[in-house]
RODOTOR-788164 format. One record per residue (C-alpha): chain; residue in one letter; residue number from 1; x, y, z. Coordinates in Angstrom, 2 decimals, decimal comma. Layout:
! residues N
<site segu="A" lumpa="A" baza="NUM" x="X" y="Y" z="Z"/>
...
END
This chain:
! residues 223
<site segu="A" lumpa="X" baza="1" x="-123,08" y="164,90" z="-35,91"/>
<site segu="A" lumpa="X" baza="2" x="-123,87" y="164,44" z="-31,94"/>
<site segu="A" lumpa="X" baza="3" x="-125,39" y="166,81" z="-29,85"/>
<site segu="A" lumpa="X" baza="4" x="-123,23" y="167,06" z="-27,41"/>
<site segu="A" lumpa="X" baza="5" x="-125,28" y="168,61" z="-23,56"/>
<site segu="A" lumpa="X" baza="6" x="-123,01" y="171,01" z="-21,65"/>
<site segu="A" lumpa="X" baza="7" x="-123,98" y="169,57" z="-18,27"/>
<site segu="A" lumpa="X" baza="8" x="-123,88" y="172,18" z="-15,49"/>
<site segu="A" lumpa="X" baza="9" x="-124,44" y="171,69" z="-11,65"/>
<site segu="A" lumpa="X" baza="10" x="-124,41" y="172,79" z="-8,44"/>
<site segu="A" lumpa="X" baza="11" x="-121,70" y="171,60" z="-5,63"/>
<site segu="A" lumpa="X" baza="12" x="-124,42" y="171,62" z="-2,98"/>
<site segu="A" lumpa="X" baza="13" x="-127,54" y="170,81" z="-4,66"/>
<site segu="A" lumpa="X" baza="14" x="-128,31" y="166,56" z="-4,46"/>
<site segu="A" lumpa="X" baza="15" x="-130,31" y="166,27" z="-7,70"/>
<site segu="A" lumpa="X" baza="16" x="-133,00" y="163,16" z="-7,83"/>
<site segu="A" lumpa="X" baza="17" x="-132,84" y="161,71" z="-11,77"/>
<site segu="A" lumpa="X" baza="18" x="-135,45" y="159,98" z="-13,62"/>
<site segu="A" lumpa="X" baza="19" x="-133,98" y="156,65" z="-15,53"/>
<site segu="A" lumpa="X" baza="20" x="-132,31" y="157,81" z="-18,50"/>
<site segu="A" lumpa="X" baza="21" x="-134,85" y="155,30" z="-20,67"/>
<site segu="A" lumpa="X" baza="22" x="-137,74" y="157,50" z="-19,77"/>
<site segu="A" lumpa="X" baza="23" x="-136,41" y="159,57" z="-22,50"/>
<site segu="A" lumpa="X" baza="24" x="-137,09" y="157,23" z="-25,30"/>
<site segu="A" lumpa="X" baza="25" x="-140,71" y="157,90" z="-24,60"/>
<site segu="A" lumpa="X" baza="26" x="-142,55" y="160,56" z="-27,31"/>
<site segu="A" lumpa="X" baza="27" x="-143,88" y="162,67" z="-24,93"/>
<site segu="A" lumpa="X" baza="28" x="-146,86" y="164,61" z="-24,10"/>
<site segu="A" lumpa="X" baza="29" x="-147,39" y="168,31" z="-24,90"/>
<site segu="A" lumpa="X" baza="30" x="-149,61" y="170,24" z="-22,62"/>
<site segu="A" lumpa="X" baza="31" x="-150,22" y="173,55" z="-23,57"/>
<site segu="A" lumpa="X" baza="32" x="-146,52" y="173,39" z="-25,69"/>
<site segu="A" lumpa="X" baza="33" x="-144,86" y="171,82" z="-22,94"/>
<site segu="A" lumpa="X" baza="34" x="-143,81" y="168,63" z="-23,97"/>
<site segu="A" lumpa="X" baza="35" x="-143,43" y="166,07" z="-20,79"/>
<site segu="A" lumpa="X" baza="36" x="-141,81" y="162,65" z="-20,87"/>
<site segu="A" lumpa="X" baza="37" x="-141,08" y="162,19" z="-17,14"/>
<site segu="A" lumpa="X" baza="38" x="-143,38" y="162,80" z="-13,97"/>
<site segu="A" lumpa="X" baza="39" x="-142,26" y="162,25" z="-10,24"/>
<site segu="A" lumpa="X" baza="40" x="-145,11" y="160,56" z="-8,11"/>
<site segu="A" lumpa="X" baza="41" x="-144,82" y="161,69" z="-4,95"/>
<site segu="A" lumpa="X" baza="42" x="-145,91" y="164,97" z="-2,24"/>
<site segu="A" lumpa="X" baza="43" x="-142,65" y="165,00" z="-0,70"/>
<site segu="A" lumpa="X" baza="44" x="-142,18" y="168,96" z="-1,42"/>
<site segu="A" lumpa="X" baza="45" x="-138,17" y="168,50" z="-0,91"/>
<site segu="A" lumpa="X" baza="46" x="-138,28" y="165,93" z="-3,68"/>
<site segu="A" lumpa="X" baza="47" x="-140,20" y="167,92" z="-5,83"/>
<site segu="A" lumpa="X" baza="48" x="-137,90" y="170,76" z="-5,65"/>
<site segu="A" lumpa="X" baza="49" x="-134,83" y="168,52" z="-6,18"/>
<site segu="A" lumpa="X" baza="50" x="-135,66" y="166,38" z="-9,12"/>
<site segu="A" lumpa="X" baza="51" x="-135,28" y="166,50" z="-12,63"/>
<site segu="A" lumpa="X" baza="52" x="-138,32" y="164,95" z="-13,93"/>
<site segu="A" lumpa="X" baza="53" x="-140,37" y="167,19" z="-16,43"/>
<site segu="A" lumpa="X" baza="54" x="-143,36" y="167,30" z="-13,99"/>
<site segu="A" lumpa="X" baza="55" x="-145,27" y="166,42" z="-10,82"/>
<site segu="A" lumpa="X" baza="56" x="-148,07" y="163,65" z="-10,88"/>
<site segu="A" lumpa="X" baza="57" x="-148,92" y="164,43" z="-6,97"/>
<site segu="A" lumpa="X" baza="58" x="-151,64" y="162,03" z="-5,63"/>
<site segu="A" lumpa="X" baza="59" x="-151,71" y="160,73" z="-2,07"/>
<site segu="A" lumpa="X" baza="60" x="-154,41" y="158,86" z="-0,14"/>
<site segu="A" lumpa="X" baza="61" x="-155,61" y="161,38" z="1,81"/>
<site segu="A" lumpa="X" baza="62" x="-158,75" y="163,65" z="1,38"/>
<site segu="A" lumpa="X" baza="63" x="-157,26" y="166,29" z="-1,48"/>
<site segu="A" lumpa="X" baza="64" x="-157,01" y="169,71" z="0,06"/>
<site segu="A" lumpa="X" baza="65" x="-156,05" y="173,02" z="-1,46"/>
<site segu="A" lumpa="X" baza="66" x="-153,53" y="173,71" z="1,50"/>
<site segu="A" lumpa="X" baza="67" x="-151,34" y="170,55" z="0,30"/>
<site segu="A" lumpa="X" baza="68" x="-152,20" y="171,25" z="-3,25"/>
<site segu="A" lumpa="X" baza="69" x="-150,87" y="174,97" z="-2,97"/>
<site segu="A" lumpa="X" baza="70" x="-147,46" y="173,74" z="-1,13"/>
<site segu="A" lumpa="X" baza="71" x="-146,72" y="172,00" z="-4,12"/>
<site segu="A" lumpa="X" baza="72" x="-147,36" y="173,96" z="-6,75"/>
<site segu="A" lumpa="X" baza="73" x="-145,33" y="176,46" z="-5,02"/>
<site segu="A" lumpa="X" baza="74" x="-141,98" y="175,18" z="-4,28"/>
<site segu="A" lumpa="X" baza="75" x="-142,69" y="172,81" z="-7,84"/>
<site segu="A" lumpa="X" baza="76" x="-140,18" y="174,03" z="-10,70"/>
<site segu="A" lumpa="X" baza="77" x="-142,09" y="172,01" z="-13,26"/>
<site segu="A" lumpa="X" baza="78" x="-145,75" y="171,95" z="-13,84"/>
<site segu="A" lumpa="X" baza="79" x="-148,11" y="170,07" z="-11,44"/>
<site segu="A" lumpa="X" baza="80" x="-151,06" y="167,38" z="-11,86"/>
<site segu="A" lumpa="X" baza="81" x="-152,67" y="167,49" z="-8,97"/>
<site segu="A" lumpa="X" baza="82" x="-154,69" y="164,66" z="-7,59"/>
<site segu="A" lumpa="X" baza="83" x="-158,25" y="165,59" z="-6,70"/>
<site segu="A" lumpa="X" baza="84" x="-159,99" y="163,08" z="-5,28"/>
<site segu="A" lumpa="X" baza="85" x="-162,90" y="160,94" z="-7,27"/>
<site segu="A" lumpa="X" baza="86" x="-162,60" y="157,68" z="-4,73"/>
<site segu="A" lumpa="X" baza="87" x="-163,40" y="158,32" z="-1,25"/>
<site segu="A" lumpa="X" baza="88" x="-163,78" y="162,21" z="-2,12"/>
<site segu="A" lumpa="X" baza="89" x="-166,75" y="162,55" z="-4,79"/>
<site segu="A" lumpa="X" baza="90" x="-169,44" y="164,82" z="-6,36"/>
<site segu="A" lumpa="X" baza="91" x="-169,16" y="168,98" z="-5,78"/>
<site segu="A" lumpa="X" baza="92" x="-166,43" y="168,69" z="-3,43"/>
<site segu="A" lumpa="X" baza="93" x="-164,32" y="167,39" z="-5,92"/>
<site segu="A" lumpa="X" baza="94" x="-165,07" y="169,75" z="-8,49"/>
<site segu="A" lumpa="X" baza="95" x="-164,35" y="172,61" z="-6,01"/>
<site segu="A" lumpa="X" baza="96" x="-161,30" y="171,23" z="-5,58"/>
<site segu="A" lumpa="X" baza="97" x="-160,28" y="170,98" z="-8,80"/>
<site segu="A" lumpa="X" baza="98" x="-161,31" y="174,29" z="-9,57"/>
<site segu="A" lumpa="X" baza="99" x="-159,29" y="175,45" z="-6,80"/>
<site segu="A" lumpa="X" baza="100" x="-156,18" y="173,44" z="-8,29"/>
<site segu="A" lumpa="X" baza="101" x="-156,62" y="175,58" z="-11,58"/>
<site segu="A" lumpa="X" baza="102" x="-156,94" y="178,40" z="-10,43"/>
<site segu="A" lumpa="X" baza="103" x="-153,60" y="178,20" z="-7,73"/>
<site segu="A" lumpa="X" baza="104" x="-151,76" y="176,63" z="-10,89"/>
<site segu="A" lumpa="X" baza="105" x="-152,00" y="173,30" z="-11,88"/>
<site segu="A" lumpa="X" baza="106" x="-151,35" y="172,19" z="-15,28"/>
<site segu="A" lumpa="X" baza="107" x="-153,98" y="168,83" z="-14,65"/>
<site segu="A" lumpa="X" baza="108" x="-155,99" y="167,31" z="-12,32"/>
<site segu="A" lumpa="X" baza="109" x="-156,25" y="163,91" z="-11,80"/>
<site segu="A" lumpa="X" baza="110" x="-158,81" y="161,87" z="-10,67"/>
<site segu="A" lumpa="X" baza="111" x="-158,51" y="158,05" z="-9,08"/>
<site segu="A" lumpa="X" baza="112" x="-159,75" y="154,78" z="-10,23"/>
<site segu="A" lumpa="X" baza="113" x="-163,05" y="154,91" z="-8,80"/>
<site segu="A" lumpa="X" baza="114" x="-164,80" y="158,13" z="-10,56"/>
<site segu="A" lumpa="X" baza="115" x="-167,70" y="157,42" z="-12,95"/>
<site segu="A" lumpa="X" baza="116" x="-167,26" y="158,29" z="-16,12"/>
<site segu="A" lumpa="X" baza="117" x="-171,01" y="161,07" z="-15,85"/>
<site segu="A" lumpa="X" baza="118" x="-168,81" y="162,57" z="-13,58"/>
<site segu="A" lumpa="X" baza="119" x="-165,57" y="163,17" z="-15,57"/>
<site segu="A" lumpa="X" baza="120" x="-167,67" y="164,38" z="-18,31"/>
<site segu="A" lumpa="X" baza="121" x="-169,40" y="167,17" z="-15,73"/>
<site segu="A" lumpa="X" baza="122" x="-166,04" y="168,08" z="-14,59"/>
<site segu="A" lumpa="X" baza="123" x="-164,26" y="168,64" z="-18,30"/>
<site segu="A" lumpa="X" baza="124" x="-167,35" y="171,46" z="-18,74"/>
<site segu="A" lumpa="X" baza="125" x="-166,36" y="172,96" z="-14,64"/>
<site segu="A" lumpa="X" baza="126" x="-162,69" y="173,20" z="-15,19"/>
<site segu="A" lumpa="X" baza="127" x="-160,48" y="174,71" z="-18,14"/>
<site segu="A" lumpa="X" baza="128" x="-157,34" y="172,26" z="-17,63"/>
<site segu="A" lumpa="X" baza="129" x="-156,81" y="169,03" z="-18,34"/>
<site segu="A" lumpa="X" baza="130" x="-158,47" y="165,84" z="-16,71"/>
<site segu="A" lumpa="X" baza="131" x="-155,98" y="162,71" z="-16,20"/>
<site segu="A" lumpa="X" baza="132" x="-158,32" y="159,44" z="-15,56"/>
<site segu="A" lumpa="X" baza="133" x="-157,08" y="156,77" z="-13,39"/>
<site segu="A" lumpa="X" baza="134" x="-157,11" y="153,30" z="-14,90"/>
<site segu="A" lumpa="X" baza="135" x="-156,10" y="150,14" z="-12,81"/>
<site segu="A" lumpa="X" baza="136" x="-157,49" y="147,35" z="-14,14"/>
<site segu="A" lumpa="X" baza="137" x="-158,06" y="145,75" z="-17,88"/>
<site segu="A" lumpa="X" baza="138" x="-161,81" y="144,99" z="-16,84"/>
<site segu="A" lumpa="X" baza="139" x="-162,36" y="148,44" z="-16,78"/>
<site segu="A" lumpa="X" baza="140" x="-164,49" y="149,57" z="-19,85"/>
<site segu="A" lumpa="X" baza="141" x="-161,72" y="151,35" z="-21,48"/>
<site segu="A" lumpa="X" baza="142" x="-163,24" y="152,48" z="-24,66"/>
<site segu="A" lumpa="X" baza="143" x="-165,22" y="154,16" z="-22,29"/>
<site segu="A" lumpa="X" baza="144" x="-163,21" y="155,77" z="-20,43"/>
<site segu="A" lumpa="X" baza="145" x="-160,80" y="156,83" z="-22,58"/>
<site segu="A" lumpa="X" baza="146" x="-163,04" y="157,90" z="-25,72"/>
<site segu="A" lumpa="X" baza="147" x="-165,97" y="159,22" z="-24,13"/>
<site segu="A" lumpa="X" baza="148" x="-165,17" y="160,32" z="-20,70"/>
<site segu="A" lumpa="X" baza="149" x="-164,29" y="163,73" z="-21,27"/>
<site segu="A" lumpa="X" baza="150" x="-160,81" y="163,12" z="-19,70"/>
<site segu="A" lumpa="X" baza="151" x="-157,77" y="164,32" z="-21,81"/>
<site segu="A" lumpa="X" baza="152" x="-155,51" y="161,61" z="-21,05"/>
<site segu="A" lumpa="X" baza="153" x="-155,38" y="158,96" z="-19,60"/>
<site segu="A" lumpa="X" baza="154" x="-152,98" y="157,37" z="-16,52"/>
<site segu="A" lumpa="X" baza="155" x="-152,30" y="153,84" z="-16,28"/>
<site segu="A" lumpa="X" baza="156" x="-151,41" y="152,42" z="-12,89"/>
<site segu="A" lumpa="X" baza="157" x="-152,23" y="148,00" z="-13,08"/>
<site segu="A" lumpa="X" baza="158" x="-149,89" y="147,00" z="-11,08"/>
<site segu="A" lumpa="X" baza="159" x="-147,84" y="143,98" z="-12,83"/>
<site segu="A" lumpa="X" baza="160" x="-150,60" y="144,60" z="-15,45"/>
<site segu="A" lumpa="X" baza="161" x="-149,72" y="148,07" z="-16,48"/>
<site segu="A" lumpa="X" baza="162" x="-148,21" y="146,99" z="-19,71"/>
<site segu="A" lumpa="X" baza="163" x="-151,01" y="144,97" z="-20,59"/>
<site segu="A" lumpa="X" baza="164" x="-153,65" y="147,49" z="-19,94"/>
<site segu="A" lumpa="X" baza="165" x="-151,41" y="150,02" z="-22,22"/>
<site segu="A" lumpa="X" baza="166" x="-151,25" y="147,55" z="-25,30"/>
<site segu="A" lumpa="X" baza="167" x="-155,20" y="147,30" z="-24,48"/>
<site segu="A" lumpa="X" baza="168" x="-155,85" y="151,11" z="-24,81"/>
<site segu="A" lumpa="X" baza="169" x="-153,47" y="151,52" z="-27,69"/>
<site segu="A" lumpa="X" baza="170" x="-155,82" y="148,61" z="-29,70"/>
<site segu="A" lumpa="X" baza="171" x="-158,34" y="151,52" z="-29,10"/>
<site segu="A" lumpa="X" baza="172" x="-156,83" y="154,63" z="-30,21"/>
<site segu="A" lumpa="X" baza="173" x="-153,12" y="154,89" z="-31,75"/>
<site segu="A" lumpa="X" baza="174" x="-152,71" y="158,84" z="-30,71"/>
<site segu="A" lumpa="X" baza="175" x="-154,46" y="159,24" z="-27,31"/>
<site segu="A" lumpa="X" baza="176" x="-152,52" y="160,34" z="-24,63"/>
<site segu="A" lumpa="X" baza="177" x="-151,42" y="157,75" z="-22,34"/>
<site segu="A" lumpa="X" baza="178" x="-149,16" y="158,29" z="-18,91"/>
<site segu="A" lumpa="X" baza="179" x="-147,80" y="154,89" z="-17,35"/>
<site segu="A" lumpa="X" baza="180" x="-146,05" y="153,93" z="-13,93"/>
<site segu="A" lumpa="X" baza="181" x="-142,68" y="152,98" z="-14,95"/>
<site segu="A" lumpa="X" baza="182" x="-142,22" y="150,18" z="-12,28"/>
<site segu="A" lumpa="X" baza="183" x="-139,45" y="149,04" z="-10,47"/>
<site segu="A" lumpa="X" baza="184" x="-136,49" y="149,29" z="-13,17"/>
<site segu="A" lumpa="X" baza="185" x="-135,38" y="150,04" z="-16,12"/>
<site segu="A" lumpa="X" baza="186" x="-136,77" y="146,46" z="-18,22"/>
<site segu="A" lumpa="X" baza="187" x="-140,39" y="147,76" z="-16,91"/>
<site segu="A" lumpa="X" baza="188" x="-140,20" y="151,31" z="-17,94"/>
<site segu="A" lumpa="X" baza="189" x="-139,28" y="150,38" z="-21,38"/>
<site segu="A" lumpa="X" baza="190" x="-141,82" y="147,83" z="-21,65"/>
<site segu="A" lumpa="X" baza="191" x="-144,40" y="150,40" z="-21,09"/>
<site segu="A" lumpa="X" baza="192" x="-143,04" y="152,48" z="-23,15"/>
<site segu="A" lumpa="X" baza="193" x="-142,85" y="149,70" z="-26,04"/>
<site segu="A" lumpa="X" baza="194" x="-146,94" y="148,78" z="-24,72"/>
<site segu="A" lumpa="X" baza="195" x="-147,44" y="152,73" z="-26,47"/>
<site segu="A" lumpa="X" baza="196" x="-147,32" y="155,26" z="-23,06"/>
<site segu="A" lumpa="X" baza="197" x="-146,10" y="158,44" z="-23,93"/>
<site segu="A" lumpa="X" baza="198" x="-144,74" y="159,16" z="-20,22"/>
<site segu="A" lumpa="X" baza="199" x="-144,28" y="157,31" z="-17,35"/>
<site segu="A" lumpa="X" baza="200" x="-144,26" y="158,43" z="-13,89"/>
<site segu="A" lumpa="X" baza="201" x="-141,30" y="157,43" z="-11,90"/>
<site segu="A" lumpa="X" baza="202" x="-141,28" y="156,74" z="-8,09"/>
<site segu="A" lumpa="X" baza="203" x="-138,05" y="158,30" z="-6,57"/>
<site segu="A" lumpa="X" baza="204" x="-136,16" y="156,65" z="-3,54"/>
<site segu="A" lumpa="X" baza="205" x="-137,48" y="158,48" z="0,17"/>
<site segu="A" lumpa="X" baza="206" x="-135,95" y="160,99" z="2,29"/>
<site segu="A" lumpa="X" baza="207" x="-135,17" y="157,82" z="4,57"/>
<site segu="A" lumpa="X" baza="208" x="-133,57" y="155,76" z="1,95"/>
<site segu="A" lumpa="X" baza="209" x="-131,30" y="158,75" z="0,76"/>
<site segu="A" lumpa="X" baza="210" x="-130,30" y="159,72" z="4,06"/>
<site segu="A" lumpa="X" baza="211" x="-129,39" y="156,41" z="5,03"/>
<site segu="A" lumpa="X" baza="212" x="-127,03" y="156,47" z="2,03"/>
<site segu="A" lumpa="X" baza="213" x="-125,51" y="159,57" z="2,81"/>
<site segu="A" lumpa="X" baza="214" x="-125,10" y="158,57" z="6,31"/>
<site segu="A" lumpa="X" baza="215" x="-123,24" y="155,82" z="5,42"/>
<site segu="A" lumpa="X" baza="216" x="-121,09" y="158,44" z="3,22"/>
<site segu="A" lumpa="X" baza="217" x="-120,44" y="160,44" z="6,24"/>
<site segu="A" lumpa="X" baza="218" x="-119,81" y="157,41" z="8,62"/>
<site segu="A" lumpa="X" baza="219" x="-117,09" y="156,10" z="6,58"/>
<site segu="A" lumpa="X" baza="220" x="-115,53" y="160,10" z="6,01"/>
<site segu="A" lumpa="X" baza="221" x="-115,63" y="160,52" z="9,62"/>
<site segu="A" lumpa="X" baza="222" x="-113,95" y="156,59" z="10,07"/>
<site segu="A" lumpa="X" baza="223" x="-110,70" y="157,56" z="8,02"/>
END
């Protein structure tokens, strides 16, 4: 028999989706909440009107707990909030992250850069999960995946992504792997195929939707 989903809506609500194929993905579950889906990006408007199963917010600024509270705030779904671990490093970063917990976050995560002493030192500061930036396959991913002290582990390589998550998966089978879906549909599934169990999804700006909904309006207002 097929499940059929009642779908329900509002008239004035414009609702950002994640690609349908994201759903194929198995999923990660975080303290029983299983995610699939993760919008990458701060914009706190987005955030509060799209569907995906959770926030991934990093941005390349220093990490501050003014930014980090906005978005946890007006977030419906749980937040992974980037804390620095590139140009922000040592205490401050554990601070932060601390600070992240404790105003909500479901994760942290930390960029590329961080050294693997350091991920260990924060997984014995903080009680929620670490995410690990990976973005390149000469990384030493055993490493950092098996003995880092992070709990998963977030892929972002570029036109390597794929590669990098059929790398990881040659090292562990079950470890918890989130991907950047890419530009379409062909590249999300191929990551999800390469073994991620989420992928983040990039959602068109506030420019690029109002432009189309200007263009909506230009040709109402034309007839």
């Amino acid at each position: 028999m097929n499940k059929i989903i009642p779908n329900v809506s509002s008239k004035l609500r414009h609702t950002i989706e994640v690609p349908e194929c994201i759903y194929t993905a198995s999923g990660i579950s975080v303290n029983g909440k299983r995610i699939k889906s993760l919008v990458f990006t701060t914009d706190v408007a987005i955030i509060s009107n799209c569907n995906a199963d959770a926030v991934i917010a990093v941005y390349p600024f220093t990490p501050t707990l003014q930014i980090t509270k906005a978005i946890i705030e007006v977030s419906q779904t749980p937040v992974f909030a980037g804390v620095g671990g590139g140009t922000t490093k040592g205490p401050r970063v554990k601070e932060i992250a601390l600070d992240a917990e404790l105003n909500g976050a479901m994760g942290v995560v930390l960029n590329a850069p961080t050294q693997t002493e350091f991920v260990q030192e924060l997984s014995e500061h903080i009680d929620i999960p670490i995410v690990l930036t990976i973005v390149s396959i000469d990384e030493p991913l055993e490493e950092r995946m098996l003995h880092s002290g992070a709990s998963i582990i977030n892929v972002s390589g570029g036109k390597d992504t794929a590669k990098i998550v059929r790398a990881l998966r040659e090292i562990d089978s079950h470890f918890p792997i989130i991907a950047t879906g890419g530009p379409s549909d062909e590249t999300i599934k191929e990551v999800i195929m390469a073994g991620a169990n989420a992928v983040t999804y990039t959602p068109p700006t506030n420019g690029e939707i109002f432009k189309e909904m200007m263009e909506k309006y230009r040709k109402q207002c034309s007839q």
